[in-house]
C-alpha positions in Angstrom: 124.7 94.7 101.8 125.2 93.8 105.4 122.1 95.1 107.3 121.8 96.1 110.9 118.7 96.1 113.1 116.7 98.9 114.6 118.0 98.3 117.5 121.8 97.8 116.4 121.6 101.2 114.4 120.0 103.2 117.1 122.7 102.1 119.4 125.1 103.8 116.7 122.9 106.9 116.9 123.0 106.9 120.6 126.6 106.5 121.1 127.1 109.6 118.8 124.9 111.4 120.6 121.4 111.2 119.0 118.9 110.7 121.6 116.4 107.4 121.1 113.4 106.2 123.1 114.6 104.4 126.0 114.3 100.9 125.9 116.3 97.6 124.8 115.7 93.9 122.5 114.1 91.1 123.7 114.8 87.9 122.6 111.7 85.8 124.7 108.2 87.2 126.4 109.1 87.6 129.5 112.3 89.7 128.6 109.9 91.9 126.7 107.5 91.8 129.6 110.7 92.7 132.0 111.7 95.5 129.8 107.9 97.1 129.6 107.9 96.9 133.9 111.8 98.3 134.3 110.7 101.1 131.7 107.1 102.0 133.9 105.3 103.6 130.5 103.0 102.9 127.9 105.8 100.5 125.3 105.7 99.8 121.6 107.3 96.5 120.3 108.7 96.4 116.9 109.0 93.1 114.8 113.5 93.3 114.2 113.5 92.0 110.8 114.7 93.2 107.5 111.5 94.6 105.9 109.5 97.7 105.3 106.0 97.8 106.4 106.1 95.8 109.5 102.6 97.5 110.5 101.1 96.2 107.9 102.2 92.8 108.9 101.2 93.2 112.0 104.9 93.2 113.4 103.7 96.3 115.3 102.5 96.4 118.4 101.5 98.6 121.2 101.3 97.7 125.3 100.1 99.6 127.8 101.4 97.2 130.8 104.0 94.5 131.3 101.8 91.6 130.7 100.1 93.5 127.8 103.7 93.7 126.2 104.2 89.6 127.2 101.1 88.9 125.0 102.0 91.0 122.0 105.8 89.8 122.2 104.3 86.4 122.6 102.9 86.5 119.1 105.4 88.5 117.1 108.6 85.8 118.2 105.9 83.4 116.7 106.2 85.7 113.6 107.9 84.3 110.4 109.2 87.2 107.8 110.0 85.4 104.7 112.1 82.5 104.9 113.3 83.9 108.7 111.8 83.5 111.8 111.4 87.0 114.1 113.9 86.2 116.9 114.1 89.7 118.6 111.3 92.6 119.5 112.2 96.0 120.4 110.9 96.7 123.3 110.3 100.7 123.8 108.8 103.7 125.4 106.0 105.1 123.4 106.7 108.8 122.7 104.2 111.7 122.7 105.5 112.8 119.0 104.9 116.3 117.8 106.5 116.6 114.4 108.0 113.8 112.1 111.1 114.1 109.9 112.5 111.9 107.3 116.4 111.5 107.3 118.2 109.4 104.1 121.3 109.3 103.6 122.7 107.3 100.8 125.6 106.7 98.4 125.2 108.3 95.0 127.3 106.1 92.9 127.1 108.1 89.8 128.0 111.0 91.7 130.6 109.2 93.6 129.5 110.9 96.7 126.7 110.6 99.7 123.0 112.3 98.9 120.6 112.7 101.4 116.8 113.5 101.7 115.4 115.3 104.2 111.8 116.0 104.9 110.8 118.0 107.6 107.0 117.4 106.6 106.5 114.1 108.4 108.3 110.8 108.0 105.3 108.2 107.4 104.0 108.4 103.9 107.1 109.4 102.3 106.9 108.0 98.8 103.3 109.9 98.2 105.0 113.0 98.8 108.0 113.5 96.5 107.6 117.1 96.2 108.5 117.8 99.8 111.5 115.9 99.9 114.8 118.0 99.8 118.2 116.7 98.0 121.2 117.8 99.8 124.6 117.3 98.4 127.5 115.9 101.0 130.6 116.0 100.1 132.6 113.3 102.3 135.0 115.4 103.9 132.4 118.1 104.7 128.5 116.8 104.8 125.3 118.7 104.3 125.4 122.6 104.5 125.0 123.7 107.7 123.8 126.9 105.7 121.1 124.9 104.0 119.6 123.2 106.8 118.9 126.6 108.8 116.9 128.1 105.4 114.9 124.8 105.7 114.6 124.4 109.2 113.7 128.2 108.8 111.1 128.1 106.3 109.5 124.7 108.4 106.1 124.5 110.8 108.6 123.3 112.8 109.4 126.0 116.7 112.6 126.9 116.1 113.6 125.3 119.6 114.2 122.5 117.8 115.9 123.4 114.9 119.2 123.2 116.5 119.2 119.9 117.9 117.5 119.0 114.7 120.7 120.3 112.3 122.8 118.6 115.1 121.0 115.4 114.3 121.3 115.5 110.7 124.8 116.1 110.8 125.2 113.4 113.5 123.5 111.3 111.1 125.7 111.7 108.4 129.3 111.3 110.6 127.6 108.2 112.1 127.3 107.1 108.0 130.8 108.4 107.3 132.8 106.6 110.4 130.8 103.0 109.7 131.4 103.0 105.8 127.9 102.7 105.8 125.7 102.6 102.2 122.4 103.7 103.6 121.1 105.3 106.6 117.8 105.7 106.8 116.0 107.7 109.9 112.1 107.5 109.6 111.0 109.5 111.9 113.2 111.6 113.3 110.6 113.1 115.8 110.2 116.0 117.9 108.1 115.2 121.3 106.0 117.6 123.9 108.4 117.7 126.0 111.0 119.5 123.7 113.1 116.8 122.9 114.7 115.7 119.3 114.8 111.4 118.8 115.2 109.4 116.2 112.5 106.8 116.6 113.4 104.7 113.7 116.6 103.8 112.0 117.7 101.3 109.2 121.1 101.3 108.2 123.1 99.3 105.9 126.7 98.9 105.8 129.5 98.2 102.8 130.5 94.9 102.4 133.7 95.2 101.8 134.5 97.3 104.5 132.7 95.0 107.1 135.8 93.3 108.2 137.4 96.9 108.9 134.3 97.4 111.9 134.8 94.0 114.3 132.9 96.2 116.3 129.2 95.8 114.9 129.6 92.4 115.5 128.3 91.2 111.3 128.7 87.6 110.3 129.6 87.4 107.2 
């Protein structure tokens, strides 16, 4: 499968209309350490490599100032994932997060038709809690149920200020899928924040390889 990066897919996101944390790549130090001072807030910088668990690998890291963020991008561009160096850090604004959702959306093969998961219980930790994960059928021409996401936004923790923009996201998420020929989209969180807002601070997305030379415009090498 032909993978995008964070930052590539969040720039999908965006241009539909899905807000992200404000922010950009950096491909040396002092870009990241530019970034942190244009931005003027407390920044995380993310490892952009194809992996899960890039906490655990340290490829996670959080700055409180410009120079702070020129250390920490310092060391991650000296990271190594695999047999490939880190050659980009996601620079971003660190968000006062509220309430986590996960977001899935992949291709059931058997089914010959998209699935995805949603949980609206919290995004980190997902595979401990299977039970709290809901299966929603999308049919390609039509997507999830609008019906069904307002019974489960509905029976949520979750204010129901947000669970507008949140159904909006979701079926963002799934057009974004659809218009890309994408075979995985993968939002982990999609967050709500203090001061009412609906982001998606994570996204992995992969993209069918036989439809990569119809989409120039995501710039994969094959």
């Amino acid at each position: 499968m032909a993978r995008l990066h964070e930052f590539e897919g969040k720039r999908l996101l965006s241009d539909a209309g899905i807000a992200v944390p404000e922010g950009g790549p950096a491909s040396t130090a002092e870009e990241a350490r530019d970034i942190a001072a244009r931005l003027g807030t407390p920044v995380v910088l993310k490892i952009q490599a194809w992996t899960t668990g890039r906490a655990a690998i340290g490829g996670v890291a959080f700055a409180t100032s410009p120079d702070e963020a020129f250390e920490h991008a310092t060391r991650l561009l000296a990271m190594q994932v695999g047999a490939f160096p880190v050659e980009q850090v996601l620079v971003e604004q660190q968000l006062a997060i509220k309430d986590e959702l996960f977001v899935s959306l992949s291709i059931n093969d058997a089914a010959r038709e998209p699935v995805m998961l949603l949980s609206l219980t919290g995004g980190s930790g997902i595979e401990d809690r299977a039970a709290e994960v809901h299966r929603l059928e999308c049919p390609v021409g039509e997507g999830p149920s609008p019906e069904k996401l307002v019974d489960l936004l509905a029976a949520s923790a979750i204010e129901p200020k947000f669970h507008a923009d949140i159904s909006s996201a979701v079926q963002t998420i799934f057009s974004v899928a659809r218009k890309t020929e994408a075979r995985s989209v993968e939002v982990n969180p999609l967050v709500t924040t203090g001061d009412g807002r609906v982001l998606a601070a994570d996204c992995r997305m992969t993209i069918d390889d036989y439809a990569v030379f119809r989409h120039p415009e995501l710039g994969i090498e094959i």
